[in-house]
N, C-alpha and C positions, 0 to 999 in steps of 0.2 A: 377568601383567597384574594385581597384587596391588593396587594401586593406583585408586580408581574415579575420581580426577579425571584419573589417565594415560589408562584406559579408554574416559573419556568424552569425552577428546581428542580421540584416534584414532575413534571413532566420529564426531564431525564432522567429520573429515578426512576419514575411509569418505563421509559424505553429504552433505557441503558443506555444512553448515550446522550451528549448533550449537544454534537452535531450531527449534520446532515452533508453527502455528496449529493448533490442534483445534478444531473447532467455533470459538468467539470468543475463547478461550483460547490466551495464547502458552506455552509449556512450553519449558525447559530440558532438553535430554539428561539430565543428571544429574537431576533431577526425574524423568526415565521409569525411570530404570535403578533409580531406589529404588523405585520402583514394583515392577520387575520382581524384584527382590531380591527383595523382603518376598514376593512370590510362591513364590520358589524355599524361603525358607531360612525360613517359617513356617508353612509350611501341614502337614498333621496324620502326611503319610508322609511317604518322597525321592517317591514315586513320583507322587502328586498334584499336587507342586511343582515336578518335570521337566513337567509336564505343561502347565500354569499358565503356566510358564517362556516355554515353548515358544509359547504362543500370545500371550503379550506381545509377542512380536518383532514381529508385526503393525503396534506403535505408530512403529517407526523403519520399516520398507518395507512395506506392505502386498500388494508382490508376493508375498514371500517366507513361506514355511510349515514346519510338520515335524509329518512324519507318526511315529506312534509305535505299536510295536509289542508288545505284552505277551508273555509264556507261559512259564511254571514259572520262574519268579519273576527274569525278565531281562527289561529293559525296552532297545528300541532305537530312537533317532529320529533322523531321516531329516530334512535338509534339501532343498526343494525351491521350485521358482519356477513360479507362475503363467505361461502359456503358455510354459511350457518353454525359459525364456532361462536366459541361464547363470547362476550362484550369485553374489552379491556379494561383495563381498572385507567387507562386513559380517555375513556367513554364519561364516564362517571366524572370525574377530575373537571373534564369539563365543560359538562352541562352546568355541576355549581359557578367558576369561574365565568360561563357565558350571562348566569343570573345578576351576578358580582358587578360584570362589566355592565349589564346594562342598568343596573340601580345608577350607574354615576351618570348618567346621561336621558333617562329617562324614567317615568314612574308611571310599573303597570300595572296593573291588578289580577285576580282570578288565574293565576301564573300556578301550575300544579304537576309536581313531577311521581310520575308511578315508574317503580324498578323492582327487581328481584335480586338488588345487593342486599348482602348484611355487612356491607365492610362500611356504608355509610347510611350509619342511623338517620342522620338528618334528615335523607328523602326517604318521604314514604313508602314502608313495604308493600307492597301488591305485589303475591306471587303471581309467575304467569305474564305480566303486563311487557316485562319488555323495559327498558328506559325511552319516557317520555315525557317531553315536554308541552303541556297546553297556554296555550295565550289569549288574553281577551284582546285583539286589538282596536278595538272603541275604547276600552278604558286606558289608552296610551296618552302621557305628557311629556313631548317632550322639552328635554330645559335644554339643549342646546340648538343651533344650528348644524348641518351637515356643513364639510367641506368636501364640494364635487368635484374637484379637480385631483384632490388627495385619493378620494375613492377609485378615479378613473385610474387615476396609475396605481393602485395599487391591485385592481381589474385586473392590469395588463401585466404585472409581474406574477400574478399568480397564475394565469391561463399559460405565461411561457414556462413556469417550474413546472406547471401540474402535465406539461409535456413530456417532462425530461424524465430521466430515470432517475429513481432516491435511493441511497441507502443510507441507513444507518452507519455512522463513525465506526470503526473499527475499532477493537477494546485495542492493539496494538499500538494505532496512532495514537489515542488520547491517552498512553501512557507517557509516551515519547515525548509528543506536545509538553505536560505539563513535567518531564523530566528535564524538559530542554529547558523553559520554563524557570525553573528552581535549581539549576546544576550547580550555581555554588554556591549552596546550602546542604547541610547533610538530608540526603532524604530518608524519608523512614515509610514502610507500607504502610501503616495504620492510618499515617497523618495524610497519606493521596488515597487512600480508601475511603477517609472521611470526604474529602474536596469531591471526589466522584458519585458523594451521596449512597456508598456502600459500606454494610461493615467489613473489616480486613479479611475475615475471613471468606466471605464470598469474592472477595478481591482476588484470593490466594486459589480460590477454586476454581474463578476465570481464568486466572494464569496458569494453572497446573492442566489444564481443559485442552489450551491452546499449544499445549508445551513451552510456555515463557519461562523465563526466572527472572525477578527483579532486580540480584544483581547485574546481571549480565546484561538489560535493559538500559541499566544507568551505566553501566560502563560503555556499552557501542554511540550511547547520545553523547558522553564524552570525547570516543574516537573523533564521532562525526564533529561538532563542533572546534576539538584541539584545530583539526586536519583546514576547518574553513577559515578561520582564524590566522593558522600561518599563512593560508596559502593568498585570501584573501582583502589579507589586511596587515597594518604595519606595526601593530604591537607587540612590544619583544616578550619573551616568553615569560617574565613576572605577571605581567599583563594578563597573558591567556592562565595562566597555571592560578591566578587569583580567580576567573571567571569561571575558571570549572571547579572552584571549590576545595585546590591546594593551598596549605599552608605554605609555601616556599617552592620554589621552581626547581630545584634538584626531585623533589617528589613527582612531578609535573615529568621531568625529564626520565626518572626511572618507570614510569610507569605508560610512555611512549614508547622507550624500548622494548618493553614487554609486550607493545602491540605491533611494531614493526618492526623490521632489522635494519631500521637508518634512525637518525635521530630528527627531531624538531627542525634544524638547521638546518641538515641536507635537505629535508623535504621543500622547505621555503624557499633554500637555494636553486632545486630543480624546476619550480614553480617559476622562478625568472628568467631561470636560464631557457627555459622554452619557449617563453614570452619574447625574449630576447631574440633567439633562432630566428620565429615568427615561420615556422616550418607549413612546408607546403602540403603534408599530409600528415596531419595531426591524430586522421582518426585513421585505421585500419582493419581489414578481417582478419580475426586470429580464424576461426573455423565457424562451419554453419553446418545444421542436421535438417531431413527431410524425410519424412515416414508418412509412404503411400501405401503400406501393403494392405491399411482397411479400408475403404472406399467411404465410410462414413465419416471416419477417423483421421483423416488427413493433417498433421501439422509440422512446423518448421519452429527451428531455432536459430538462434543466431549469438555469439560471442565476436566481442570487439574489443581493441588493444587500443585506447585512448592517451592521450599524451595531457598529465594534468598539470594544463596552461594555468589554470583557476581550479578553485573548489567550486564555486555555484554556476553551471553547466549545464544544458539537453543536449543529451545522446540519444539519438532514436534512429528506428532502421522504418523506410517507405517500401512497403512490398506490393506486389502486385495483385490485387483481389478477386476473386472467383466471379465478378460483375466488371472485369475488366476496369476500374478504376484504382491509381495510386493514393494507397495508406500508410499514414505513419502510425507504429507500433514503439512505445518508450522503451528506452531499455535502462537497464539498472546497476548501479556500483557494485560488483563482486568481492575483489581486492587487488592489493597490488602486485605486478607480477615484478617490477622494481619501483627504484625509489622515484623514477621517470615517469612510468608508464603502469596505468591502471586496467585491471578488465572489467569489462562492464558485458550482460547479457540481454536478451527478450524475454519476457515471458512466450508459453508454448502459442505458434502463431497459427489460428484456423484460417489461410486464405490458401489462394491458390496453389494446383502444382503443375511441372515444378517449382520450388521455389524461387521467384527472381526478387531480389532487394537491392537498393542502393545505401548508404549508410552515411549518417547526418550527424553535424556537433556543430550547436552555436554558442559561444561562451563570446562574454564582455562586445556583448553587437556584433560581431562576426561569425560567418553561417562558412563550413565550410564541406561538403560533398565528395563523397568517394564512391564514383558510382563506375568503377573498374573501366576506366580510362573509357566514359560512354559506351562500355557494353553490358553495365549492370550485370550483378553477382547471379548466377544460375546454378541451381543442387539439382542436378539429374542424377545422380547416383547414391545417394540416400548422407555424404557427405563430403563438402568442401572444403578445404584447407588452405589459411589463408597467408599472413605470415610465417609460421612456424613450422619447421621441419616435419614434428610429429605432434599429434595430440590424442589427449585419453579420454572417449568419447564414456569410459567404465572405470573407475575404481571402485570395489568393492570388501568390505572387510566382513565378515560375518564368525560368531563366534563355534567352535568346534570343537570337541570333546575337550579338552583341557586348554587351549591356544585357539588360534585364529586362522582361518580359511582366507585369500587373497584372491580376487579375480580381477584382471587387469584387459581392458582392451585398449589397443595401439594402433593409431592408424597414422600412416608414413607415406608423403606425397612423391617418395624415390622409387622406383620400381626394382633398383640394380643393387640392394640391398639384401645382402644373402643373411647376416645372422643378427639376431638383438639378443642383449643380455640384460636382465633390469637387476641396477644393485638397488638394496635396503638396505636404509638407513648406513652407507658405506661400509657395514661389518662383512658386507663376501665381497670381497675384490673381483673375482670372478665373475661374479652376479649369476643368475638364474636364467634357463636360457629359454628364450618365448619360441609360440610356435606359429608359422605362418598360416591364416586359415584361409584367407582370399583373395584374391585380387581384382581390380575394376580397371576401367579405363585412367582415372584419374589417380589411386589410390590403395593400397597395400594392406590388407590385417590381420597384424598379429594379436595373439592370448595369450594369458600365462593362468594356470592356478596351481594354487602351492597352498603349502599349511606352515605356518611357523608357530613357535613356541610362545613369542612375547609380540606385544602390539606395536606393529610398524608405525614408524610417523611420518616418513618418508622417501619416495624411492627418486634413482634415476637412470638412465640409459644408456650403455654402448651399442652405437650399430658399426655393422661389422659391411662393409661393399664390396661385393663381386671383384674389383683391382686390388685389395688391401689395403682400402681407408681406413680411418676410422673414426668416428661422430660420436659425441659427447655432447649429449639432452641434459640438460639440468635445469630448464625451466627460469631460466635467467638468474640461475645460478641459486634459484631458493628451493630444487627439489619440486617434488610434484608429492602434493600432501596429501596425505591421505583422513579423511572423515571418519570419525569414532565411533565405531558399531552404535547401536543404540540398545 
């Protein structure tokens, strides 16, 4: 395995991925193994650098270890695995590649490896033994010099990773990655199952695992891309409609339609036009949720109405932590609620309750704070509502005897609010007429469930006020969509 980009192959092959998250740090295999290298092949003996070696592996599997044995001047180490599972086929992989590397820098002798694999004839069988490596080190030559100062930092980059937390790439992002990658080129599975080092089919088996679909993968890396292109950049749309892999820009055009109900041009247009404003409150709460009724189980949400000044942006929400310290939690693009203004959410938050946040957006160097005119956002009541009239903390569709069961919860920050009626899909003028179940200090909730015949796409709302109002929800006029049973 003379080779480290072969090497470094076959190790993402051994762990299915060919990066690493450390702490907030994404890493390359080949990034770790130079890491490991400069351990092996510069540090001040062989013996210090087997050693060094040896506890780098921690960075690819954390189960995996080697214990190492000294005495009258032979060194032996032991592969082994935390709770006593079997040895990875990345154990094996590289104890050869550690022999590999060190033939190029030194010549040793009496070097002898006992395993219980049959996947590699090469090392000798000995059932029972375990993979181990023995070394004569009196009979060491070495032909180069160390370099100590390379060794030292590279000491000290691996003692701050081997701190942090690792995982393993997500089979998601390194789709995405090399979708985004290759976007205008026609992609084919076969030909990115190959570049991942798996056949297609196991490709198709990770995807159907996860619930992907690879079209639908290459078309959202499209969205994302079209959408950063107009917004953050000046190339007219021949330009982008060539980079994502259109023949011609009317195709380019019809097939942004089909993902938004504005076109290219208003979108880019709205992108300046906000820039242009240079508006004092960019970011806002649409609604926030807070669920304390299990004492273990404590967590908050949070949803935000962002104004998209730019495509490449952080949105994140700073809450307040059960150790009394302020943390920021990322939040993430949902969609658009118009061609202005974008919703973005949290993932579910475990800090303190109730929940207190302020809510953050820095785009193009400017940071700018909505932390409720210094009195920071508070959920004492399991939900807060922030811009919008009403929001639907439940839609649900489920399938029933021949048609569809509908369950809808509505929460309405108006108290004086006597009737709501939800139309679908505009075919009952009248709409369906919900029913009130609670009230809070802050807050109103209505339900509705119904059956209908054919699959709703989406509804919207009349409320009806105690003087004879009357309030017309439409969700900035796109309806409130409903998700496709499964």
């Amino acid at each position: 395995m003379s080779d480290n980009k072969e090497f470094s192959a076959l190790l993402a092959q051994h762990l299915g991925s060919t990066h690493f998250l450390i702490g907030n740090q994404r890493w390359h295999i080949k990034e770790l193994l130079s890491v490991q290298n400069i351990l092996l092949c510069n540090a001040s003996s062989l013996n210090e650098g087997l050693l060094w070696w040896s506890k780098s592996l921690s960075l690819f599997d954390r189960t995996l270890y080697v214990e190492s044995k000294n005495g009258s001047g032979f060194l032996s180490l032991t592969f082994r695995t935390h709770g006593n599972i079997s040895l990875p086929a990345l154990a094996y992989s590289s104890a050869q590649n550690l022999l590999t590397l060190l033939g190029r820098f030194t010549e040793f002798h009496h070097s002898w490896i006992q395993t219980k694999s049959h996947n590699f004839p090469q090392l000798r069988n000995e059932f029972g033994s375990g993979l181990k490596i023995h070394f004569d080190l009196r009979e060491v030559n070495v032909k180069a010099l160390p370099e100590q100062n390379m060794f030292k930092l590279a000491r000290q980059v691996f003692v701050m990773l081997q701190k942090q937390s690792i995982e393993k790439e997500d089979l998601s992002y390194r789709l995405k990655k090399h979708i985004r990658d290759h976007i205008d080129s026609p992609l084919r599975l076969p030909d990115l199952a190959r570049s991942m080092g798996l056949s297609a089919r196991t490709l198709q088996r990770r995807l159907q695992d996860k619930q992907l679909n690879f079209s639908t993968l290459i078309e959202n890396e499209k969205k994302t891309v079209a959408l950063r292109l107009l917004a953050d950049t000046d190339l007219n749309t021949s330009s982008i409609a060539a980079q994502l892999g259109y023949d011609d820009s009317s195709n380019f055009h019809r097939a942004f339609r089909k993902w938004y109900a504005f076109t290219p041009q208003n979108y880019r247009e709205q992108c300046i036009n906000n820039r242009t404003l240079q508006k004092n409150n960019p970011i806002r709460l649409h609604y926030a949720t807070w669920n304390d009724h299990n004492q273990h189980k404590k967590q908050g949400q949070v949803w935000l109405e962002v104004d998209n000044i730019a495509f490449e942006k952080s949105v994140s929400v700073e809450c307040l932590d059960r150790d009394g310290v302020w943390r920021h939690y990322p939040a993430f693009f949902e969609y658009f609620l118009s061609k202005g203004t974008e919703l973005w959410s949290t993932a579910n938050l475990p800090v303190a309750g109730p929940l207190r946040f302020k809510l953050y957006y820095e785009i193009n160097g400017s940071k700018f704070i909505n932390d409720n005119h210094q009195h920071n956002y508070v959920v004492n009541e399991g939900i807060l509502i922030g811009q919008p009239l009403i929001v639907l903390p439940t839609m649900i569709i489920v399938h029933e005897g021949g048609g569809f069961r509908i369950v809808i919860e509505l929460v309405c920050k108006r108290a004086d609010i006597d009737k709501i009626d939800c139309i679908i899909d505009h075919h009952n003028s009248s709409g369906i007429k919900m029913h009130k179940t609670s009230e809070k200090n802050n807050y109103v909730s209505w339900s509705l469930s119904t059956h209908l015949d054919s699959l709703p796409k989406r509804c919207f709302f009349k409320l009806h006020t105690l003087d004879q109002q009357e309030l017309y929800c439409d969700n900035y006029q796109n309806g409130y969509i409903f998700t496709l049973p499964r």
